[in-house]
C-alpha positions as CSV (number, residue, x, y, z in Angstrom):
1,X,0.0,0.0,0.0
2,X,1.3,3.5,-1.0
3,X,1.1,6.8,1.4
4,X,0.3,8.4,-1.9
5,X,-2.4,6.2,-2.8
6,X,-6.4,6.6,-2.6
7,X,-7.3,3.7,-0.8
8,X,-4.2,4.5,2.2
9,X,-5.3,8.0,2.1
10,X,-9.5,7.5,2.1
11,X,-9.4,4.1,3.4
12,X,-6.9,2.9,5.3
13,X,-5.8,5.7,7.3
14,X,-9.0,6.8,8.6
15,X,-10.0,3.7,10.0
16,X,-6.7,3.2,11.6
17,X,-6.8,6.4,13.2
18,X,-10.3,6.5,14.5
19,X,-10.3,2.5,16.0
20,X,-6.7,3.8,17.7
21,X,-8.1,6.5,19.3
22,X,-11.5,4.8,20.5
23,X,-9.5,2.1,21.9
24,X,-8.1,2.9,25.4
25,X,-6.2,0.3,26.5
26,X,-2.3,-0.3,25.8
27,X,-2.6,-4.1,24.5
28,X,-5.8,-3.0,22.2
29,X,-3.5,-0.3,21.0
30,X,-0.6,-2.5,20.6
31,X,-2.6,-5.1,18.8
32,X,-4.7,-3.0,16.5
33,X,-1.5,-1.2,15.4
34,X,-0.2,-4.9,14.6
35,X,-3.1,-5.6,13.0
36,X,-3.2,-2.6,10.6
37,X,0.4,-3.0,10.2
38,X,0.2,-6.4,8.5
39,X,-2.9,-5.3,6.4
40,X,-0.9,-2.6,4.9
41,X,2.3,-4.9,4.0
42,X,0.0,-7.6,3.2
43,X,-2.3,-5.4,0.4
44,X,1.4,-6.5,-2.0
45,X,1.5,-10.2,-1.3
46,X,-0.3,-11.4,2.1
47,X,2.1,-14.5,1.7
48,X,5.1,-12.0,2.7
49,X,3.6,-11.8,6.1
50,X,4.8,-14.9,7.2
51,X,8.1,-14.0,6.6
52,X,7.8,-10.7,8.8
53,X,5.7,-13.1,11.7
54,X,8.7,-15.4,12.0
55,X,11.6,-12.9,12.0
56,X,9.2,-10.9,15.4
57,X,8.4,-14.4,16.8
58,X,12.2,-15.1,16.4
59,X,13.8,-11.9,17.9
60,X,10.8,-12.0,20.7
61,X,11.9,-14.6,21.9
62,X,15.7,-14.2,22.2
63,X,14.6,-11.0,23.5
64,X,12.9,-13.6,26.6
65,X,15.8,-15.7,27.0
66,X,18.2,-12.4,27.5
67,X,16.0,-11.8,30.4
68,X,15.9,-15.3,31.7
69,X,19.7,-16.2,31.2
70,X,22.6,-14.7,32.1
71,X,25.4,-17.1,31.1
72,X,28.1,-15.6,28.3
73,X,27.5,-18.9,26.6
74,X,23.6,-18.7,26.7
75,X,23.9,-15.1,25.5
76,X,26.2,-15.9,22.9
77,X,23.8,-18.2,21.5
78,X,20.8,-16.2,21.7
79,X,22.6,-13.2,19.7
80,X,23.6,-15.2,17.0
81,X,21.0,-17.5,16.3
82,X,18.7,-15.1,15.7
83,X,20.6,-12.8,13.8
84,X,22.1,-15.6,11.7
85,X,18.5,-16.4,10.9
86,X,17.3,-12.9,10.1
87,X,20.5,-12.3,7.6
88,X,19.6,-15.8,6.4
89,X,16.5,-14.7,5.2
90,X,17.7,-11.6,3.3
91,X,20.5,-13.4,2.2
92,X,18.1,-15.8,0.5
93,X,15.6,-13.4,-1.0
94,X,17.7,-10.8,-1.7
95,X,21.1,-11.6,-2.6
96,X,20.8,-15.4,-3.8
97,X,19.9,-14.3,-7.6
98,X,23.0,-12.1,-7.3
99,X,25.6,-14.6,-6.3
100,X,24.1,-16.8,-9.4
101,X,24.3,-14.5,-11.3
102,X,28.0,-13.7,-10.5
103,X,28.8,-16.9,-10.7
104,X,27.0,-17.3,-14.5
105,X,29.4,-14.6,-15.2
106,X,32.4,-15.7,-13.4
107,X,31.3,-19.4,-15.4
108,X,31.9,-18.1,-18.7
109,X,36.0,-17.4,-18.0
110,X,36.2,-21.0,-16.0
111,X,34.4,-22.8,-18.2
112,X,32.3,-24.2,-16.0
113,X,28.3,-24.4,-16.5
114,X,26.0,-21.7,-15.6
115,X,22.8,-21.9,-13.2
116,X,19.3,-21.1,-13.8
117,X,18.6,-18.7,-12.0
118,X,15.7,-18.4,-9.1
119,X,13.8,-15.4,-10.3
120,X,12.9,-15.3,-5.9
121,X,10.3,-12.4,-5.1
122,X,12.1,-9.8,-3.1
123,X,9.6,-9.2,0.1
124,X,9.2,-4.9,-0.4
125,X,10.8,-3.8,3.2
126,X,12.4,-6.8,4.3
127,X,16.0,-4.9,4.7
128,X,13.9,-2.7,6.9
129,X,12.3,-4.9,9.0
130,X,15.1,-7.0,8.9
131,X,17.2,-4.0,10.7
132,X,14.6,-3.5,13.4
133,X,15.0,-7.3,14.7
134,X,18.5,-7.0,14.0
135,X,19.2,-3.6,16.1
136,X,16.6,-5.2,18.4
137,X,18.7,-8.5,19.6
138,X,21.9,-6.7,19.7
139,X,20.6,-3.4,21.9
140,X,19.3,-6.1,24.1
141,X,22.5,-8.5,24.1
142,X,24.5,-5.3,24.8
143,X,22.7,-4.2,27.5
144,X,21.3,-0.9,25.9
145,X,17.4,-1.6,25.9
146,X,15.3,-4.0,28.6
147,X,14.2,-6.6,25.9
148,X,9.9,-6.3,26.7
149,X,7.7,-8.7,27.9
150,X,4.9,-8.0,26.0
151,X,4.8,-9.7,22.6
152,X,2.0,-7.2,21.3
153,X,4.6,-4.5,22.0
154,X,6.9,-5.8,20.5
155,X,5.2,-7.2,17.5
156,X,3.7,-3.6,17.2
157,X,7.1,-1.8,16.9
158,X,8.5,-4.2,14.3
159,X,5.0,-3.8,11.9
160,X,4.3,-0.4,12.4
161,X,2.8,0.9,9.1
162,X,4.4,4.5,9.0
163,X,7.8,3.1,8.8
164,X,7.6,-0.4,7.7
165,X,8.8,-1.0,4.3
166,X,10.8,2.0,3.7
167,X,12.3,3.3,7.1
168,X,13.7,5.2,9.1
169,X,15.1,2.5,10.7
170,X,14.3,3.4,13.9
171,X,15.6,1.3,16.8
172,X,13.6,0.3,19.8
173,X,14.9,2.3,22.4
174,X,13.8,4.9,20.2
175,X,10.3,3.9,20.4
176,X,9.9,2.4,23.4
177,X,8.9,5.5,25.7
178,X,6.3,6.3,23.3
179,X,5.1,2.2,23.5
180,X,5.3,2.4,27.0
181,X,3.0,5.7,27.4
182,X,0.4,4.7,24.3
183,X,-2.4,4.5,26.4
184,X,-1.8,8.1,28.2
185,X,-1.4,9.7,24.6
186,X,-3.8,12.6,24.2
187,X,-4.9,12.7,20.5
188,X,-4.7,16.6,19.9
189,X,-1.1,17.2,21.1
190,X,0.7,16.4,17.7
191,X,-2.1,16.5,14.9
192,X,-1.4,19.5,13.6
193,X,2.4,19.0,13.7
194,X,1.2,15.7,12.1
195,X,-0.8,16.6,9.0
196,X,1.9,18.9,8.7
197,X,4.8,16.9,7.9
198,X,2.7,14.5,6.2
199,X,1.3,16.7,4.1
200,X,5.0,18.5,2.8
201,X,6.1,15.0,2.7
202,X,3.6,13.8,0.3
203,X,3.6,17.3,-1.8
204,X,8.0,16.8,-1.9
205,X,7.1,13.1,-3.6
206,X,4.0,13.8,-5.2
207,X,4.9,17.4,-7.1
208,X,9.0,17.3,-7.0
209,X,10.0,13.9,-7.1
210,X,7.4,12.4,-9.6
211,X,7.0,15.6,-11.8
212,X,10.2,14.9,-12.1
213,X,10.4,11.4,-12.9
214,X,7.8,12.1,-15.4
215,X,10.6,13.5,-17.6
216,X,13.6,11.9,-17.0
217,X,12.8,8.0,-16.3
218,X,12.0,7.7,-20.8
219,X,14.9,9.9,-21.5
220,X,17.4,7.4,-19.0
221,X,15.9,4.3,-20.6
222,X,18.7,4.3,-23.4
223,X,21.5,6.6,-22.0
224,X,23.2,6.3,-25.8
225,X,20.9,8.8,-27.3
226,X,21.7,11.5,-24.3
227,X,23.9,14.5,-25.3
228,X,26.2,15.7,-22.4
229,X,23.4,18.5,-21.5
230,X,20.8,16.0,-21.5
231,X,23.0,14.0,-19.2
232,X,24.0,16.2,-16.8
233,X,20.5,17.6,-16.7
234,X,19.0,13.9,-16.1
235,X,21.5,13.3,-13.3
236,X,20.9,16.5,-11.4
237,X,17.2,15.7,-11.9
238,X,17.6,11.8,-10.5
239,X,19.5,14.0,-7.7
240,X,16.5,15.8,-7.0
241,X,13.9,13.0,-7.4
242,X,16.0,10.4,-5.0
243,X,16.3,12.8,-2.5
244,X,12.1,14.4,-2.1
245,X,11.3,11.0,-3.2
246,X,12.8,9.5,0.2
247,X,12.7,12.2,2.4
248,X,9.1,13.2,1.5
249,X,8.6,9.1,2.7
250,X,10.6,10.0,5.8
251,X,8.5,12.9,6.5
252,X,5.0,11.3,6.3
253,X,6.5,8.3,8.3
254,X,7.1,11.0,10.7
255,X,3.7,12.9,10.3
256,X,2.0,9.5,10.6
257,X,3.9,8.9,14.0
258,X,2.8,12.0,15.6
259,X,-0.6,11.3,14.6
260,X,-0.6,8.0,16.6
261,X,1.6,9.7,19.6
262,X,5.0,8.3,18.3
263,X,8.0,10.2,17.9
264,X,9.8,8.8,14.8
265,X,13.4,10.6,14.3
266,X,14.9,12.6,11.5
267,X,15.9,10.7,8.5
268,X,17.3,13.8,6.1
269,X,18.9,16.9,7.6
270,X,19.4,19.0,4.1
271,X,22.2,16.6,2.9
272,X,22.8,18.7,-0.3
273,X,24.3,21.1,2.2
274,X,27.0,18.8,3.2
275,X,30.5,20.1,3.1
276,X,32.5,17.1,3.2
277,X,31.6,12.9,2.9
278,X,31.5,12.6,6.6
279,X,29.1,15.4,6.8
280,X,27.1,14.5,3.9
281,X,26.5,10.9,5.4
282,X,25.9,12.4,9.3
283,X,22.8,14.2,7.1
284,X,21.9,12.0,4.2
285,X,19.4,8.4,5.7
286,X,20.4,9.6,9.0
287,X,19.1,6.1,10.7
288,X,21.2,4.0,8.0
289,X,24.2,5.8,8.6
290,X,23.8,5.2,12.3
291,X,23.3,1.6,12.1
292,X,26.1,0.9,9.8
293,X,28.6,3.1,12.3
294,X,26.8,1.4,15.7
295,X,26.9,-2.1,14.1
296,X,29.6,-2.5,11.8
297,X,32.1,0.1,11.2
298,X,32.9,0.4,15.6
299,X,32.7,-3.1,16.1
300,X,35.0,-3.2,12.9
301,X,37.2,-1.4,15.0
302,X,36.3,1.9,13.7
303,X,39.0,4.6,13.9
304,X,40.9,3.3,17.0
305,X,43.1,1.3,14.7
306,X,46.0,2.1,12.9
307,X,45.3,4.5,9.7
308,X,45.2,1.9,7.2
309,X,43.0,-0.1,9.4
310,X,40.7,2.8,9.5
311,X,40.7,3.0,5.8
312,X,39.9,-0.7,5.7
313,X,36.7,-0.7,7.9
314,X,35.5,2.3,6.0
315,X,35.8,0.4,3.2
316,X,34.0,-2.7,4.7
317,X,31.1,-0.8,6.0
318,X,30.7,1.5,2.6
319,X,30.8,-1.8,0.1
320,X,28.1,-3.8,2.7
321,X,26.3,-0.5,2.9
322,X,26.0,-0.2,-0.9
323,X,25.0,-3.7,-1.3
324,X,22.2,-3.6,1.9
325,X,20.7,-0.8,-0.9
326,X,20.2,-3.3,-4.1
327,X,22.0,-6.9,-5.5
328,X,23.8,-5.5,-7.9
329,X,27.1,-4.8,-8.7
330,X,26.0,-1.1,-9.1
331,X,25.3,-0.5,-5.6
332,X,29.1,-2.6,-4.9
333,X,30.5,0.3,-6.8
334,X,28.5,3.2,-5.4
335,X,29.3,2.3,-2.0
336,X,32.9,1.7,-2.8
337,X,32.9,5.0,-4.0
338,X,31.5,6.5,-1.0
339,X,34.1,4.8,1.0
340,X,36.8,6.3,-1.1
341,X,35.1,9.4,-0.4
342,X,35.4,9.0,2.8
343,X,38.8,7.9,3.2
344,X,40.4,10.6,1.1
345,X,38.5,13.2,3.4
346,X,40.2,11.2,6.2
347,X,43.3,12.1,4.8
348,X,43.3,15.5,2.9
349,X,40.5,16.6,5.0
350,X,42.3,19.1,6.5
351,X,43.2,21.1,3.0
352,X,39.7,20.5,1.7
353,X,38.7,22.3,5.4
354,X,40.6,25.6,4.3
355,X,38.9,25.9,1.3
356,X,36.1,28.8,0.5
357,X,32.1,27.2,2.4
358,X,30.4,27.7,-0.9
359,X,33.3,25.7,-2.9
360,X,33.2,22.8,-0.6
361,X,29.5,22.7,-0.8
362,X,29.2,23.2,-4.5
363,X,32.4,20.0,-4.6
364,X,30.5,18.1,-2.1
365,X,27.2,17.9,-4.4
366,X,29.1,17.4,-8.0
367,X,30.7,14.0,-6.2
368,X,27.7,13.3,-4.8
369,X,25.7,13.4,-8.3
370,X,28.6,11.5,-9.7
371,X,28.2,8.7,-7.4
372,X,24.2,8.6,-8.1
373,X,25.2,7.6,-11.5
374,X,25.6,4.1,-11.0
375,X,23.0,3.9,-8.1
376,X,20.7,5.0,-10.9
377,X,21.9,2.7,-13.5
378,X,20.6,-0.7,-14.3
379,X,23.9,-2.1,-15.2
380,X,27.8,-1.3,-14.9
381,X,28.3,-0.8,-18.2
382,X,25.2,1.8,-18.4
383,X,26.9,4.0,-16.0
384,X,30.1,4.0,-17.6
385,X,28.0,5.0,-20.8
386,X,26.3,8.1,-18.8
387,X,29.7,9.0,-17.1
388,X,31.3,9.1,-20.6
389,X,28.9,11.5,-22.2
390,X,28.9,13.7,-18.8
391,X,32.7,14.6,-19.3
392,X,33.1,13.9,-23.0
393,X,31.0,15.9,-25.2
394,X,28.2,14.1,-27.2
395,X,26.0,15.4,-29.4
396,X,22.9,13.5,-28.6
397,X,19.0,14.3,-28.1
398,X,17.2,16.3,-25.2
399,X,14.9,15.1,-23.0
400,X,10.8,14.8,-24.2
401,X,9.7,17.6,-21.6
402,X,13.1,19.2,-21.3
403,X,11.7,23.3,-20.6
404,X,9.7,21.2,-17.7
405,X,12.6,19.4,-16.1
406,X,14.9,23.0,-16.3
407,X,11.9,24.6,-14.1
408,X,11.6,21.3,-11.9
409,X,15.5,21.6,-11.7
410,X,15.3,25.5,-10.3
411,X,12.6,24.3,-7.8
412,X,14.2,21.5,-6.8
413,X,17.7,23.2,-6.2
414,X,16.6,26.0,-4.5
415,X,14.4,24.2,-1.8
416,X,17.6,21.6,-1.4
417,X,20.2,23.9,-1.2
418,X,18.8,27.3,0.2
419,X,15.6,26.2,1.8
420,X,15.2,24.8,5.4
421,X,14.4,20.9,6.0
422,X,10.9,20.0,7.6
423,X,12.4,19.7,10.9
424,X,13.6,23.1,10.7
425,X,10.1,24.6,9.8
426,X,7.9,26.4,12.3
427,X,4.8,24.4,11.5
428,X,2.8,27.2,13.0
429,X,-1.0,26.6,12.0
430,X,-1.6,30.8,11.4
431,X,-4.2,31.5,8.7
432,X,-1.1,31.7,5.7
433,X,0.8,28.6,6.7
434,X,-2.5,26.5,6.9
435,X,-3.8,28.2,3.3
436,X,0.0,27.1,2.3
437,X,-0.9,23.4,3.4
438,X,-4.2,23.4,1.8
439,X,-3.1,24.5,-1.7
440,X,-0.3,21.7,-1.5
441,X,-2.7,18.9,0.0
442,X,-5.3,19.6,-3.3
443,X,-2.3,20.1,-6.1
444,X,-0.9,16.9,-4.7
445,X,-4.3,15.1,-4.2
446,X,-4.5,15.9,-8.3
447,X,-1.2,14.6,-9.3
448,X,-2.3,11.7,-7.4
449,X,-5.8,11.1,-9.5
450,X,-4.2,12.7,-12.7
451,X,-1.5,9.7,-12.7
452,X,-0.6,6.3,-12.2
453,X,0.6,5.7,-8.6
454,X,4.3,6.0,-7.9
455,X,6.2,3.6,-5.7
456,X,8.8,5.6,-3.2
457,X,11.9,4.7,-4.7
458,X,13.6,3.1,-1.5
459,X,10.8,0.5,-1.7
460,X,13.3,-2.0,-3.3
461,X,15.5,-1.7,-1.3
């Protein structure tokens, strides 16, 4: 189900939000937010649902024994079992056509024979879901969070429509004050700072993002034909799209959880302000980035090391980062990249420091729109193909829609770049911001019946 969608918007969310608040007690709460959390990842494939029951009954439960035993050996077991299961999963319905397909390729220089492939289903959200359980058993084997009791809590946090299939990934100890209190939660308190990010959200995806896709998503479907203008002006566009398109996601997720009495974090903090790579990540999927540096890169050893040490568990943690985004060899490389990035900065960061704000900002973005060139594209060689006709002049054909895309483009920028992020709005309900909000809520409720529903991007991820 789609936050941009008639039925979640007519439908689904009104019935949710009116049995929620009728409902008094915690466990109803708890289980009707369970409930309506499995309806909406079921309406895609109820089947999937199974998958998402087992990984909560399996992390529940570990959760149990962490209270019950205290033995090293015990805990040992119950950290990695579970987690070993969970990655399991993933591993299978995510990555398993990958490695065949690696291997088909590596086949053909070995001479061995190649393998059908699977052709597996990817579950939409199961890297997110996956990282809830995950952050979950670890929190409680570390000590962090009090695993809970209550299985309806717990199942709750992990199905939780508003950020279920496409993050934040937000960690339990994050939510669990708000779990805790849901039954002392006063309706009115957030609603209006509710509809409000919800309502920005859906207008950044709705009239940026997918206005925006409208143009350039024909014109990248054979990158040959592109001139270097049409390139560059399809890049900055996917730019543009990939970032409203996810955090205008982000910010309904967080709209929904303040209509609900849930405080859901910041997922985007103007990232195309960045000034460096490590400053660009601290603001670009903020919950990601946190997750990768709590549960991989410091365990890795993080910086404590010796330099090249450092180096290497940047790399680690960029390459598995890129490759937690897609199974594809694309991703390998755009994380790579990152981690390149980020090790140079390591290095020369201290020159690049010196230099003029508006020069490292204006850097900071040209690498980062580099790097969305093979996140973007399908296949290796399709990236190489865009890169070449970015720095190598082409002659080539403009975009269907082009005069559309260069207004789209000035929009865009100027909210990214010069324009404050929805957590640094006022969201002040006076008689001009809540005309503002109207006027966006009925453009985008147009776009919405005017065209085909758009899947948020990080759905396949």
């Amino acid at each position: 189900m789609l936050f941009n969608s008639a039925v979640f918007l007519f439908l689904f969310l009104p019935i949710t939000y009116v049995v929620f608040w009728a409902v008094r007690t915690k466990n109803s709460r708890y289980i009707w937010l369970t409930l309506t959390g499995y309806v909406f990842y079921g309406y895609w494939n109820p089947a999937f649902c199974l998958l998402m029951l087992f990984s909560t009954l399996v992390s529940y439960l570990a959760g149990l024994g962490f209270l019950r035993w205290d033995g090293t050996r015990q805990r040992r077991l119950l950290l990695v079992i579970p987690v070993a299961a969970d990655l399991a999963l993933l591993a299978w319905f995510k990555y398993a056509d990958f490695a065949i397909g690696t291997w088909n390729w590596a086949s053909g220089f070995m001479g061995r024979a190649p393998l059908e492939p699977l052709n597996i289903l990817l579950p939409i959200g199961i890297s997110f879901y996956t990282f809830h359980t995950i952050t979950y058993i670890v929190d409680a084997y570390r000590g962090t969070i009090r695993p809970t009791r209550n299985f309806w809590e717990f199942s709750c946090y992990v199905s939780l429509f508003s950020q279920l299939v496409a993050g934040p990934i937000v960690r339990f100890s994050e939510l669990q004050a708000d779990l805790e209190g849901i039954d002392h939660k006063d309706r009115r308190t957030y609603l209006d700072l509710g509809w409000s990010f919800f309502i920005i959200g859906m207008a950044q995806k709705v009239l940026l993002a997918d206005t925006i896709a409208s143009v350039i998503d024909p014109a990248l479907e054979d990158v040959t034909t592109l001139s270097s203008a049409s390139a560059w002006m399809c890049m900055l566009g996917y730019s543009y799209q990939l970032y409203f398109d996810f955090a205008g996601y982000s910010n309904m997720a967080v709209g929904l959880g303040y209509m609900f009495g849930m405080h859901i974090p910041q997922n985007f903090h103007s990232p195309y302000k960045a000034l460096n790579p490590s400053d660009f990540w601290r603001r670009w999927h903020i919950s990601l980035s946190r997750v990768l540096r709590d549960y991989l890169y410091i365990p890795l050893g993080g910086s404590k090391g010796s330099t090249w040490l450092t180096y290497r568990n940047l790399m680690i943690t960029m390459l598995l980062g890129g490759l937690w985004h897609g199974a594809a060899w694309t991703f390998v490389i755009w994380g790579a990249y990152h981690g390149v990035l980020l090790s140079l900065y390591r290095r020369f960061g201290g020159a690049w420091d010196r230099l003029p704000e508006l020069f490292q900002r204006a850097g900071m973005f040209l690498l980062v729109v580099i790097g969305w060139v093979f996140f973007r594209a399908p296949t290796v060689h399709d990236a190489v193909t865009l890169l070449r006709a970015m720095f190598i002049p082409e002659p080539g054909t403009w975009p269907i829609g082009a005069a559309v895309l260069a207004v789209m483009l000035l929009m865009a920028g100027t909210i990214a770049h010069l324009g404050p992020n929805t957590f640094e709005m006022r969201h002040q309900w006076k008689p001009a911001a809540a005309a503002g909000l109207a006027a966006l809520l009925v453009l985008s409720l147009i776009r919405i019946y005017g065209a085909d529903n758009s899947p948020f991007l990080y759905f396949q991820f």
